[in-house]
C-alpha positions as CSV (number, residue, x, y, z in Angstrom):
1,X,74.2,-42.0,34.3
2,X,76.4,-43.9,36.8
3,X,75.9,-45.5,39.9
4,X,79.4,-44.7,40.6
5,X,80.2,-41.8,43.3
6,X,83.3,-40.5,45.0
7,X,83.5,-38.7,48.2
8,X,86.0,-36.7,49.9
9,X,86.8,-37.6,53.8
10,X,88.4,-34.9,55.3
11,X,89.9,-34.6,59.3
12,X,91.1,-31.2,59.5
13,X,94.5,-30.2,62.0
14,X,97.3,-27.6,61.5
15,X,100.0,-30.4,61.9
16,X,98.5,-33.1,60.7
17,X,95.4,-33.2,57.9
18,X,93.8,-36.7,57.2
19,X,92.0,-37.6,54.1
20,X,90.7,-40.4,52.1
21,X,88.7,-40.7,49.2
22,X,86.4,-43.8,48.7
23,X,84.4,-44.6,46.2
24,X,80.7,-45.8,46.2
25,X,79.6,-48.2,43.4
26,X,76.5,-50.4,43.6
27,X,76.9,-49.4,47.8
28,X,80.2,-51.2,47.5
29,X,82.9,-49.2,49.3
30,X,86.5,-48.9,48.0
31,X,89.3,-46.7,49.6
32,X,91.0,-45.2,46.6
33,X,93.4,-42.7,48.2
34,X,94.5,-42.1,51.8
35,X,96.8,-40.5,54.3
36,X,98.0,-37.5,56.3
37,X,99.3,-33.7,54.9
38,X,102.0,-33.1,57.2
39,X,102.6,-29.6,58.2
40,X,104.2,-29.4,62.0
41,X,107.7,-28.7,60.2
42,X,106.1,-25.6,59.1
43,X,106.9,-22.6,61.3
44,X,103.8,-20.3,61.0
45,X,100.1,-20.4,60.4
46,X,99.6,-19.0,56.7
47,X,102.3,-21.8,55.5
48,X,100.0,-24.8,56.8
49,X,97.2,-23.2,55.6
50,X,98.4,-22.6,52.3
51,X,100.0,-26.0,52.3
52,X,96.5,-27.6,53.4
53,X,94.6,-25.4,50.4
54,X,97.4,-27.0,47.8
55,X,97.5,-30.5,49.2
56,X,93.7,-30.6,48.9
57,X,93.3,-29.2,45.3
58,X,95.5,-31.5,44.3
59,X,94.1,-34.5,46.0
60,X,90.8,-33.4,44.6
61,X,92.3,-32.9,41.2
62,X,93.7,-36.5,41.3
63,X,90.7,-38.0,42.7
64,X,87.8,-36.2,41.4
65,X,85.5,-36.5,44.4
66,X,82.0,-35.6,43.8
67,X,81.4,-34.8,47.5
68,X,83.4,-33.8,49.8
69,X,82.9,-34.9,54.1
70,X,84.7,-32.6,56.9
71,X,84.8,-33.0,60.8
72,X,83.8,-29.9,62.4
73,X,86.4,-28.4,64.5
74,X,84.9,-29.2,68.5
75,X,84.6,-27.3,71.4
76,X,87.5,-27.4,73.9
77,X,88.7,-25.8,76.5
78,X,91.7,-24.0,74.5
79,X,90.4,-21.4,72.6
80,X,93.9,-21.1,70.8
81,X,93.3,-24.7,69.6
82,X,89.9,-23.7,68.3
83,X,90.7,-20.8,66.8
84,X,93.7,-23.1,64.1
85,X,91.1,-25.9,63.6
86,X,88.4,-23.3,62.1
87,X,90.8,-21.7,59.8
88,X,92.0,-25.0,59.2
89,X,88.7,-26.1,58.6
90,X,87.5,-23.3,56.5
91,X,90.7,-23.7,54.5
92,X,89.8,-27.4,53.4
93,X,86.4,-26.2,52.8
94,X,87.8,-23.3,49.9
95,X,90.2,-25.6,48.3
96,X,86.1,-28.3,47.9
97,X,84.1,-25.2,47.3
98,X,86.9,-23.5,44.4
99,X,86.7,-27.4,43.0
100,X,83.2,-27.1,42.8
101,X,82.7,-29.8,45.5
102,X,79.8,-30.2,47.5
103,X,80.4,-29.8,50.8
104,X,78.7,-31.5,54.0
105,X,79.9,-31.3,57.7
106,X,80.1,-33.9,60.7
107,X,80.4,-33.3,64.0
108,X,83.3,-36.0,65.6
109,X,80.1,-37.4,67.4
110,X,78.0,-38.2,64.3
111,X,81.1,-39.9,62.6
112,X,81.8,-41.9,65.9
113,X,78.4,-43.1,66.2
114,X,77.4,-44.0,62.4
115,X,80.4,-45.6,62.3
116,X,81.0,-47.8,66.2
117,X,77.4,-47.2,67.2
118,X,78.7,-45.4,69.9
119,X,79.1,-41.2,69.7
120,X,82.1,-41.4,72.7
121,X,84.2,-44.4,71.1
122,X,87.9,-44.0,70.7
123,X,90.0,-43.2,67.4
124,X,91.2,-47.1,67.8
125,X,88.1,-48.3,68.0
126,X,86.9,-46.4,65.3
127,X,89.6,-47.5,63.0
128,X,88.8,-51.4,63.7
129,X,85.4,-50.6,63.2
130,X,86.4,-49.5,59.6
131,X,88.7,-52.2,58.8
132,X,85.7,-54.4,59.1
133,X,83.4,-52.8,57.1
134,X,85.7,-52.2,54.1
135,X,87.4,-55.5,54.9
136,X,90.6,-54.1,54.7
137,X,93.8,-53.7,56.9
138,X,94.3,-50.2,58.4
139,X,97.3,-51.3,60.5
140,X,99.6,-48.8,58.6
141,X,97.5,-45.8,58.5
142,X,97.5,-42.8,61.1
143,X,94.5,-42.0,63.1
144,X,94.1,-39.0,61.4
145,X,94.0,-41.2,58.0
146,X,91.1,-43.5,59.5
147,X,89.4,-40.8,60.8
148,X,89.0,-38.9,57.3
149,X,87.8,-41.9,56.4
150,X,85.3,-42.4,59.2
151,X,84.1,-39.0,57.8
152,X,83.9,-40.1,54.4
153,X,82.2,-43.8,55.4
154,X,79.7,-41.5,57.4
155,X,78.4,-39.1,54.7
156,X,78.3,-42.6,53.1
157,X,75.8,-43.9,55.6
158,X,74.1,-41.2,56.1
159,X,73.7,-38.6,52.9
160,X,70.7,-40.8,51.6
161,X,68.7,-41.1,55.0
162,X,66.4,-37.8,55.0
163,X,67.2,-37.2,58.9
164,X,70.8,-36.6,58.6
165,X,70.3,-33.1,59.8
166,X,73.9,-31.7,58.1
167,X,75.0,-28.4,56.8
168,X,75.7,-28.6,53.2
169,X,77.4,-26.3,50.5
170,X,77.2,-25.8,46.9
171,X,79.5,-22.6,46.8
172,X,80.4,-19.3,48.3
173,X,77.2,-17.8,48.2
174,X,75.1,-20.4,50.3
175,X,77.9,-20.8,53.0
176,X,77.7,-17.0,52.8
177,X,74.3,-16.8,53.3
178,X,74.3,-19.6,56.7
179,X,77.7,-17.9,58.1
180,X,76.9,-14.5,57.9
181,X,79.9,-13.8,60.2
182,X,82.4,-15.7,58.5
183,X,82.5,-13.3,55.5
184,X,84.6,-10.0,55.4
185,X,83.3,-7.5,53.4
């Protein structure tokens, strides 16, 4: 068996989708793959989708992640805005779960504060705090980039403490079973 492990950063968005995949060996961290899917040049909603689904099997099929880290869509005050990042969300979370992925969620204040220490810190500061800790420059990367890879750095930190207190998914039929009201018979 290998100490080796991959995992799957994602930062979910209808125009613009960040990910990075790092891998773990001997707790050293290594970014192997990073950047943003691109979709604001595409007019409507089931083309980003479908482009995020396609993007992410791939990346995954590239990559072979073992595990697979998304940023749960928050609350604000447009609905709208909600409404894109869920599907957007959900959509990431098919292209893991058809890849047989294992999937675990963040909310944008758990990756913030394993991460700076502080749940409210900014995307900048966030990104510096990551640059450190992989002891690497980020300078070229898009927030949404560093972000996925805040996500990924934070299932990192916390998937072996017992009080990480995440929702995780091995397949359809246990993210069934917790969303009850996600599934269309």
């Amino acid at each position: 068996m290998t100490n080796t492990r991959r995992i799957l950063g994602v930062d979910p968005g209808t125009n613009f989708l960040g990910y990075a995949v790092i891998q773990v060996q001997k707790n050293k961290l290594t970014i192997v793959k990073m950047g943003v899917v691109k979709m604001k040049h595409l007019e409507s909603q089931p083309l980003k989708l479908k482009k995020i689904f396609e993007r992410l099997t791939e990346i995954i099929g590239s990559t072979s992640p073992d595990e697979m880290a998304i940023e749960a869509p928050f609350f604000g005050k447009n609905v709208q805005s909600m409404l894109k990042l869920g599907r957007a969300q959900g959509v990431a979370i098919a292209a893991g779960i058809t890849k047989d992925v294992e999937i675990t969620e963040y909310s944008p204040k758990k990756i913030k504060q394993s991460i700076t220490g502080n749940g409210n810190a900014s995307k900048e500061q966030v990104a510096a705090m990551l640059a450190n800790i992989l002891k690497v420059k980020l300078d070229e990367q898009t927030l949404d980039a560093t972000d996925a890879l805040a996500t990924a750095v934070c299932h990192y930190f916390k998937s072996s403490s017992a009080l990480s207190g995440t929702k995780r998914y091995n397949g359809w039929d246990s993210f069934i079973k917790d969303n009850p009201d996600r599934a269309k018979g």
